[in-house]
N, C-alpha and C positions, 0 to 999 in steps of 0.2 A: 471515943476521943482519938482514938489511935490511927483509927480511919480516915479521920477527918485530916489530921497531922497530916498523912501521908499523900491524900489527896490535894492537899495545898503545895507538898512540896510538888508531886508530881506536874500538878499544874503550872506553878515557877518554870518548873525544869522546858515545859510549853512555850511559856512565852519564850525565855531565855534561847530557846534553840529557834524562835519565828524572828525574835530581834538580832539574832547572828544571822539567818538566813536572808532579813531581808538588808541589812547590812554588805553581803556577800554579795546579791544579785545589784545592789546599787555598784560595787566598786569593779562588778563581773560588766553592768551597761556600760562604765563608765570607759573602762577598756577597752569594748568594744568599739564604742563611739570615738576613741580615740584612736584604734586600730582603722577605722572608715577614713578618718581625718588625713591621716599619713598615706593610706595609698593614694587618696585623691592628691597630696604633697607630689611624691614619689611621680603620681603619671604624671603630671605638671612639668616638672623638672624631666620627664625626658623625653615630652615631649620640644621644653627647650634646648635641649641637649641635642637632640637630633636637628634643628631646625640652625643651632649655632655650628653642628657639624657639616650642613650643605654651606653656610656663609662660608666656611673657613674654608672648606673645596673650592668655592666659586672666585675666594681671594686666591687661593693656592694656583687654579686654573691661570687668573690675570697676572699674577707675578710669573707664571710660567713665560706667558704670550710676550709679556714685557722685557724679561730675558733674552726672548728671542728677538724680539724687535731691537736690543739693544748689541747683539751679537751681531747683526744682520743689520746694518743701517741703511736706509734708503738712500741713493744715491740722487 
């Protein structure tokens, strides 16, 4: 009888650590899936970063040009 006792817990003990385990690898995907998510965010973001840093040059450039046109006026 004693045997048997212990073989049920033992096997509890089975499940108990496969139902933690696969509890663990869901909330292990779930971070990883969400760690995919944010670098795809992240490149996103700079790639608009870089492409709003050429606008801001290209404004910076024309306000340059227009300073000088304005320093310099055509007679």
């Amino acid at each position: 009888m004693k045997i048997n006792e212990t073989n049920i817990i033992e096997v509890n003990k089975i499940r108990d650590l496969k139902e933690s385990f696969d509890k663990s690898m869901k909330i292990l995907e779930s971070h990883i899936a969400e760690s995919i998510t944010n670098k795809e965010k992240l490149n996103s973001i700079k790639i608009d970063l870089k492409e709003a840093n050429e606008k801001f040059l290209e404004a910076k450039r024309c306000l340059g040009d227009l300073k000088v046109e304005l320093e310099n006026p055509k007679v």
